[in-house]
C-alpha positions in Angstrom: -22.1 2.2 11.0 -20.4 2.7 7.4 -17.8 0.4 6.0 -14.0 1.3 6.8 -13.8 1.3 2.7 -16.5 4.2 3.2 -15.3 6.1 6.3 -11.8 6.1 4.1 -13.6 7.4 1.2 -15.2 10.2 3.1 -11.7 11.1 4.6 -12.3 10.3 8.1 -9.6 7.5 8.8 -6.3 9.3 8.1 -3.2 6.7 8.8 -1.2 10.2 8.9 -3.2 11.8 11.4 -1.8 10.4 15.4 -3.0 11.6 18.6 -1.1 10.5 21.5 -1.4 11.1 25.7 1.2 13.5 26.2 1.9 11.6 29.8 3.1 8.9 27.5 6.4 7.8 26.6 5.8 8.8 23.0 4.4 12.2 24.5 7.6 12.4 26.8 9.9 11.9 23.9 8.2 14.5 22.1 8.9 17.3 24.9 12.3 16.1 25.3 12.8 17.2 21.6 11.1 20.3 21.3 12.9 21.6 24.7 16.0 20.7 23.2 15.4 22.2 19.9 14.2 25.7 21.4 17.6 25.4 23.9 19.8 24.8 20.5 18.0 27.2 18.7 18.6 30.0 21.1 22.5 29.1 21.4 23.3 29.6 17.3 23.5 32.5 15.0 21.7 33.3 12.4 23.5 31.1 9.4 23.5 28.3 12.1 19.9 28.5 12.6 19.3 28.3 8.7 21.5 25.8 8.4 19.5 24.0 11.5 16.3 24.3 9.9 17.4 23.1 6.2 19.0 19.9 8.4 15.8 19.3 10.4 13.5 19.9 7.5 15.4 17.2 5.2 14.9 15.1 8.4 11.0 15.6 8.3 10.8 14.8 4.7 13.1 11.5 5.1 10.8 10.3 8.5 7.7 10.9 6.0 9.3 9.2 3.6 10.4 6.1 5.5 6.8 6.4 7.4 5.2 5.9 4.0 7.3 2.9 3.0 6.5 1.3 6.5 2.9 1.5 6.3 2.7 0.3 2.6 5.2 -3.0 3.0 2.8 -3.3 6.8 -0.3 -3.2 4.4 0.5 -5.7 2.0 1.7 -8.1 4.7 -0.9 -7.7 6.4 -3.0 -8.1 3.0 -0.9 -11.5 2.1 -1.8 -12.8 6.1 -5.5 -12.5 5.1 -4.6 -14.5 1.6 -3.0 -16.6 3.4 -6.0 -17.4 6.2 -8.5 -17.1 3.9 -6.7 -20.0 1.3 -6.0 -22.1 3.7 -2.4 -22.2 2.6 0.2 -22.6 5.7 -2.0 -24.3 7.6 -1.7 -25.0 11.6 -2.1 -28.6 11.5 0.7 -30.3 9.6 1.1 -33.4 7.7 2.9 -35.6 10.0 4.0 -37.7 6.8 
């Protein structure tokens, strides 16, 4: 078995990359969304639709965004946790003194 450092190096863990069970509640959520796009989508005109697809476009880019900053400020906490064990800083037992 190769290293996590050299599966990430040969591009096969991708944090970007989810599969979900579409029985699941993200799975369910997902539906919910797509039928509800499709039923709006079929109720505007043409400008509206444009309009639409500019509005849910910038809302991709700012969820990518925001997914980004999450899972950077998740790694480094989880990188200062292992600091932290590994130091032996913060430890369990305190100094009743």
């Amino acid at each position: 078995m190769k290293s996590v450092l050299e599966e990430l190096y040969m591009g096969n863990i991708d944090p970007n990359t989810s599969f979900f069970e579409h029985d699941s509640d993200y799975g369910k959520v997902m539906d919910r969304i797509i039928e509800n796009e499709d039923k709006l989508l079929k109720l505007l005109n043409e400008p509206e639709k444009s309009m639409f697809t500019a509005f849910t476009g910038a809302q991709m880019e700012l969820d990518s965004l925001t997914a980004i900053e999450k899972f950077s400020i998740g790694f480094k906490l989880g990188t200062l946790l292992m600091v932290e064990v590994f130091t032996g800083k913060g430890e369990l037992v305190r100094d009743k003194n």
